[in-house]
Structure formats: C-alpha cells, structure tokens
C-alpha positions as CSV (number, residue, x, y, z in Angstrom):
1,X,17.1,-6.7,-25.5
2,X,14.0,-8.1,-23.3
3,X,14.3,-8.9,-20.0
4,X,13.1,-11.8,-18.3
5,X,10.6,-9.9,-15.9
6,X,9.6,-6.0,-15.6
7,X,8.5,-4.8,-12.8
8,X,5.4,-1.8,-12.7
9,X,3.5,0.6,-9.3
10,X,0.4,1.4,-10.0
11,X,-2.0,3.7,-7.8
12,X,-5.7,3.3,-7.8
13,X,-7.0,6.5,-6.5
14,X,-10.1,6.0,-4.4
15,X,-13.4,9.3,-3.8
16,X,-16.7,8.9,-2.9
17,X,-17.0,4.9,-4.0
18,X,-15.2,5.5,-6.8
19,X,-11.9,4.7,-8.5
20,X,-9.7,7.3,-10.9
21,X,-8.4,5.3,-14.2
22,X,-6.6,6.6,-17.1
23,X,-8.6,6.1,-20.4
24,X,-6.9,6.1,-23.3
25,X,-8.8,7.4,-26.2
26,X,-11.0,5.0,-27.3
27,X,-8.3,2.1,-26.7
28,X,-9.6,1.2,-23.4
29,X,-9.0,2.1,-19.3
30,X,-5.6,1.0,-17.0
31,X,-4.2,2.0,-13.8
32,X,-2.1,5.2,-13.3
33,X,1.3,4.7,-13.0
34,X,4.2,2.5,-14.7
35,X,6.8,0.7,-14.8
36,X,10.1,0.6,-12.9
37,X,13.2,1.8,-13.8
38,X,16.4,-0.1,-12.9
39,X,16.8,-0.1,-9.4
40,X,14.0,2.3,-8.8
41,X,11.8,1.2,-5.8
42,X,8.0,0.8,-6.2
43,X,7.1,4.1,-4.2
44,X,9.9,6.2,-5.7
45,X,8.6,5.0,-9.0
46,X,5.2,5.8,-8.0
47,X,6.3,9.4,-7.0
48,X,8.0,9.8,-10.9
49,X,4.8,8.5,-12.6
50,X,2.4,10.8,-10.3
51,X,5.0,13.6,-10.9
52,X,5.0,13.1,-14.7
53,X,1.5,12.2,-15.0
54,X,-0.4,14.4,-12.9
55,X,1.7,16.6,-11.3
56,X,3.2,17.4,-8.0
57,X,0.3,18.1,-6.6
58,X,-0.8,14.6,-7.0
59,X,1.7,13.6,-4.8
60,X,-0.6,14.0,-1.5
61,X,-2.0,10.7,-2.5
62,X,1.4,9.1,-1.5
63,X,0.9,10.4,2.1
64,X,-1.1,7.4,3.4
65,X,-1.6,4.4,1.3
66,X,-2.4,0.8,1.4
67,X,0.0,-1.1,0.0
68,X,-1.8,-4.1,-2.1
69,X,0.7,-7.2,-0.9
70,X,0.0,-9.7,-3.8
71,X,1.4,-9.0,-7.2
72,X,-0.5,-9.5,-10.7
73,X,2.0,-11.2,-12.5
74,X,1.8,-12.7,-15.9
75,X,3.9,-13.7,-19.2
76,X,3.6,-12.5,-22.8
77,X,3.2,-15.6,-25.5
78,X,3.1,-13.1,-28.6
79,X,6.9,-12.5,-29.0
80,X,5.8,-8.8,-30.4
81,X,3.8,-8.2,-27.3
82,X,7.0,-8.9,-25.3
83,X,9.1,-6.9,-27.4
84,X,7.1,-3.9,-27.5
85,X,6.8,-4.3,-23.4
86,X,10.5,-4.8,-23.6
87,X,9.8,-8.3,-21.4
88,X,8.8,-11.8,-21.6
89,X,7.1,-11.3,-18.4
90,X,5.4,-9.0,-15.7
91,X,4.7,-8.0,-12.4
92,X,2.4,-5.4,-11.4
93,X,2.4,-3.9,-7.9
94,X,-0.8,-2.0,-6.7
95,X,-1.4,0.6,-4.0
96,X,-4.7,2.5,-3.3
97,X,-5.0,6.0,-2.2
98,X,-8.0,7.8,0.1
99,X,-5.9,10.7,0.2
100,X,-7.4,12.7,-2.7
101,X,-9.4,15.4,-1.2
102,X,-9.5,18.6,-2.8
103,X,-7.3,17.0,-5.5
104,X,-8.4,17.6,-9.4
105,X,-6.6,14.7,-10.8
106,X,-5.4,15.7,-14.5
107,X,-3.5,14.0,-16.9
108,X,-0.7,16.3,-17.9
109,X,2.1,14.7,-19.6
110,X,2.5,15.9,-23.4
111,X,1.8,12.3,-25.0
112,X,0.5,11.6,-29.3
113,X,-2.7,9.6,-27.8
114,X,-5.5,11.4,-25.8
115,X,-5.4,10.3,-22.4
116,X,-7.5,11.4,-19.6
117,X,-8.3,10.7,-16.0
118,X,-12.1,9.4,-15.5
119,X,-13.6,8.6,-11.7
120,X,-15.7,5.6,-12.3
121,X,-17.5,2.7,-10.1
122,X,-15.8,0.4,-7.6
123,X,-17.9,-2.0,-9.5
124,X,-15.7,-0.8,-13.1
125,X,-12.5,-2.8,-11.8
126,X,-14.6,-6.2,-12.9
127,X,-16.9,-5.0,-15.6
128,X,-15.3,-7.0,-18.8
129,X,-16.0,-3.5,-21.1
130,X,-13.5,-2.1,-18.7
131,X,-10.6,-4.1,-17.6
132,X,-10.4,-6.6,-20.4
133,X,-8.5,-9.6,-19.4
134,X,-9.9,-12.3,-17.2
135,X,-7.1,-12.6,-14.6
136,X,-6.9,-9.3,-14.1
137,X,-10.4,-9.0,-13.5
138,X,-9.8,-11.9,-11.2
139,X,-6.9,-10.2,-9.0
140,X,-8.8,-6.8,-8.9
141,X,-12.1,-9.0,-6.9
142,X,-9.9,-10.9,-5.1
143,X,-7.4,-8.5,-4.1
144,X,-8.7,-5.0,-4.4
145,X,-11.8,-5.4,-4.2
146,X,-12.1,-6.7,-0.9
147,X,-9.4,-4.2,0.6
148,X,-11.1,-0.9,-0.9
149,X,-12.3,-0.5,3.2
150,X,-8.5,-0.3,4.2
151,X,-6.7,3.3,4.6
152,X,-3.4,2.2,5.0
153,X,-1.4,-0.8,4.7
154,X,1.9,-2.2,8.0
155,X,4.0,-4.7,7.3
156,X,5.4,-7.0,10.5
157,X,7.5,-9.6,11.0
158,X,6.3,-13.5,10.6
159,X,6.7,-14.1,14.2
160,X,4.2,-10.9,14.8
161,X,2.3,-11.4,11.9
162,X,1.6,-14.8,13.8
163,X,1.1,-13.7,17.1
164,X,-1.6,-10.9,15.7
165,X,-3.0,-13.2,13.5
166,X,-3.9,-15.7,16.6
167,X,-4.8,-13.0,18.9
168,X,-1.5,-13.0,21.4
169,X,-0.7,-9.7,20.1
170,X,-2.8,-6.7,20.0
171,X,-0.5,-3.7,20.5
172,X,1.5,-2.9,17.7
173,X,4.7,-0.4,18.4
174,X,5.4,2.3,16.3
175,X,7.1,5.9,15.9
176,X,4.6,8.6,16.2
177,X,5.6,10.0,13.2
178,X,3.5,11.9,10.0
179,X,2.3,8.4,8.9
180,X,1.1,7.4,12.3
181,X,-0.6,10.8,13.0
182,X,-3.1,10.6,10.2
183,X,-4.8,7.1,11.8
184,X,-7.6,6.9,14.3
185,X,-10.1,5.0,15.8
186,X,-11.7,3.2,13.5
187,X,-9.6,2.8,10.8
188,X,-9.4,-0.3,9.0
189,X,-5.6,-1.4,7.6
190,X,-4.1,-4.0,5.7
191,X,-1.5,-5.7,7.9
192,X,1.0,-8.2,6.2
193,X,4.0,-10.8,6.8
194,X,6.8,-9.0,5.7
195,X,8.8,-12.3,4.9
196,X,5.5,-13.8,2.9
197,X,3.9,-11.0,1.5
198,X,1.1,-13.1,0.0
199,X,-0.2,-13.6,3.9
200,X,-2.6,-10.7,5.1
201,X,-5.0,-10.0,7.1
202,X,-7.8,-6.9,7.8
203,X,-7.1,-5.5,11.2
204,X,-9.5,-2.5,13.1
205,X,-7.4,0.4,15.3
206,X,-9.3,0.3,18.9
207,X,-7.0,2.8,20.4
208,X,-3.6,4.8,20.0
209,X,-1.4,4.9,22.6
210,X,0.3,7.8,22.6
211,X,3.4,8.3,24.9
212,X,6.6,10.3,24.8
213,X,8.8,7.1,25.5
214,X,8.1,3.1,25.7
215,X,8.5,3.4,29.2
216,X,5.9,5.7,29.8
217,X,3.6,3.8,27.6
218,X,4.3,0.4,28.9
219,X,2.9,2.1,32.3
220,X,-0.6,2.6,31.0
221,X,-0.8,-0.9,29.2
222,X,1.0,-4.5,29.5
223,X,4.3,-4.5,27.6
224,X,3.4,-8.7,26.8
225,X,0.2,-7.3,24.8
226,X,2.8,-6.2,22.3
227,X,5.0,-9.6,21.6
228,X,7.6,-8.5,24.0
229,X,8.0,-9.7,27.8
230,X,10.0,-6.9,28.7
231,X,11.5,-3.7,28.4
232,X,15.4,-5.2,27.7
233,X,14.1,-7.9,25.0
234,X,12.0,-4.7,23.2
235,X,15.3,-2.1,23.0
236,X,17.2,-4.9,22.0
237,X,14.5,-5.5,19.5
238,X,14.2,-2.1,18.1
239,X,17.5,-0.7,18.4
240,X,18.5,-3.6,15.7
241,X,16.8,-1.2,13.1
242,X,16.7,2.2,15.3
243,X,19.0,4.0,17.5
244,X,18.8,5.5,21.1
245,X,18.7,8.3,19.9
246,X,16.5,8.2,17.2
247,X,14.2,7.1,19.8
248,X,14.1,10.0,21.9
249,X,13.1,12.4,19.1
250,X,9.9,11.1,18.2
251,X,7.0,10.1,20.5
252,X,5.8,6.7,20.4
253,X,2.6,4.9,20.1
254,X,1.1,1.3,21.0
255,X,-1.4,1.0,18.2
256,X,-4.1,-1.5,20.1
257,X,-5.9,-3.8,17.1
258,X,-8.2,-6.4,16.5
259,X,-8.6,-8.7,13.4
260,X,-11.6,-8.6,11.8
261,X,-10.5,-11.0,8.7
C-alpha cells in the first residue's frame, strides 16, 4: 500500500569547506541517511541510519547539530516512482554536522550497488552534475547553503522567538548540560520558532553565563534581559517542563546573543 506522505533525516556532514555525500555507483550523489519508520523520530532515525550506514562510530556527529528547520517536501507524478518510494509524497528533514573530527566516514552496510562516502565542495550541493533536480538545488542555496556557518541549531517559543527576533531579549536560559558545554564565544546557531518552524533567524553567542542556580545568575545580569520580569514568573515558567529538582542537579546558563540575520 502507499502512503500519502513519507517522512526521511538526512545529515550532511560538514570538514574543511566540504560536505560528505553518498555516491552511488555511477547513478549519482544524495544525502546520508533515510527514511522514517512508523513512529520513529527524526533524530532516532538518524541514529539507525548512521548506525547501519557508517557505524557507531559515526554517531559523534549527532553530538551537536544544527537542525535545518524547513523541510524539502515534494510529490511523485509517475505512479511507479511512488510505488517504488512506497509514497505519493515526501518530506525530507536535514541536519548538518561539524562534529566529524578524527572521524573516517565509511560506508558499511552490505548493499548489491557500490556505494561510497565522497567529501566534496560546499559549492557540489548546487552543481546540476551533482544534485540533479532543480528544487532541490533550490532548497540546498536557500536553506543550507546559507546556514553552513551555524554549529548548532535552539528552538524557542513564538513569544521568545519574537522578543529575540526584535532585540528585547538577549539572554537565553538553559541547562548547562553536554549540549550546552560544547558552545562558546563565537559561535554562530540557528535559532527557530518552535510553533512555526519555517521562521529563523542566525544568532552570535557573546557570552555564557554560567551559574550553579538562576538565582545566582540573575545576580550577575538582569533577569528582564531574558523575557522574564522576575524570579516567580521564570520557575513558574520552567517548572511547566522541569522540576525542582531537576533543577538543582545541573548548573545553569544565560546564553547572552545577538542577531546577526
């Protein structure tokens, strides 16, 4: 049976101004990854594919990614196409990766076709004798293209998303976890409204603000720098999604930003 819609993760895996693409024979060049299985998520697909593709090692990419907030999505015409891609229609999901340091990036899974992993030029992802279809093309230079800069990728609230995106809001609150302890000064992200994906904007860390509690942190900056006008209206906030106690295992950090588009 087709379905109406399939859903696919890909990863574009990003070293030394270059991108990692599978090529398949002499068939032509796509994305590594796949598609979802029923209920799967798009990360805990992306951690199968990796797995199956390229090994557990491969998995370090997944450490610190930018999520890619606009979908490529598209239908089939040819009923055959559709049938082999078991849809009438698809939507792609793409993340990038600067996490592949030290990582030899092999294609591993026992398939009939000679597939291979080749590093190739940003420029590749819009060359026609590389990614063959025009809208595709299109997507990668409008979407990918232009976020190649960004190491990782936050998602916030439309009311934050807003206050950032006008400049009332330049602290943004976070656990201090694994995630948050591989970005610095410097670093360019990808922050997008969680409730309209398709809305993003490039944002520059200035600062982490690392404290053992919000209330030690709000004593070094202004707790209204962060979207909140006080200490009651932020735990009510936060403890919505997070516990107490939750909180008072993990540090915490004011991540102070600017946008820069």
């Amino acid at each position: 049976m087709i379905k109406n819609k399939s859903y696919s993760a890909y990863i574009l895996p990003i070293h030394n101004d270059k991108v990692a693409l599978l090529r398949y024979g002499k068939d032509g060049y796509g994305p590594i990854g796949g598609r979802l299985d029923d209920g799967e998520k798009f990360k805990d697909a992306l951690r199968r594919e990796l797995t199956e593709e390229l090994g557990e090692p491969s998995l370090k990419m997944l450490n610190l990614i930018t999520e890619i907030p606009a979908a490529y999505s598209f239908k089939h015409t040819d009923p055959q196409r559709a049938e082999k891609r078991g849809a009438w229609s698809e939507e792609h999901h793409y993340f990038i990766s600067h996490e592949t340091e030290n990582l030899d990036l092999k294609f591993c899974e026992k398939r009939n076709e000679n597939i291979s992993v080749v590093w190739l030029d940003f420029t590749s992802l819009t060359d026609p004798q590389i990614i063959q279809i025009d809208d595709m093309r299109d997507f990668f230079a409008k979407h990918i293209m232009s976020n190649l800069g960004c190491r990782f990728s936050m998602s916030v609230r439309n009311k934050y998303f807003e206050m950032i995106k006008s400049g009332q809001k330049d602290i943004e609150l976070r656990a201090y976890d694994e995630k948050r302890k591989k970005m610095k000064t410097g670093d360019k992200f990808l922050l997008f409204d969680a409730e309209n994906p398709d809305e993003y904007i490039i944002c520059e860390i200035l600062n982490m603000h690392v404290a053992p509690d919000f209330e030690s942190l709000f004593k070094k900056i202004d707790i209204k720098r962060s979207g909140f006008k006080d200490m009651t209206e932020l735990m009510d906030t936060i403890t919505k999604f997070v516990s107490r106690e939750e909180l008072t295992h993990e540090q915490v950090v004011g991540i102070e930003i600017k946008r820069i588009r």
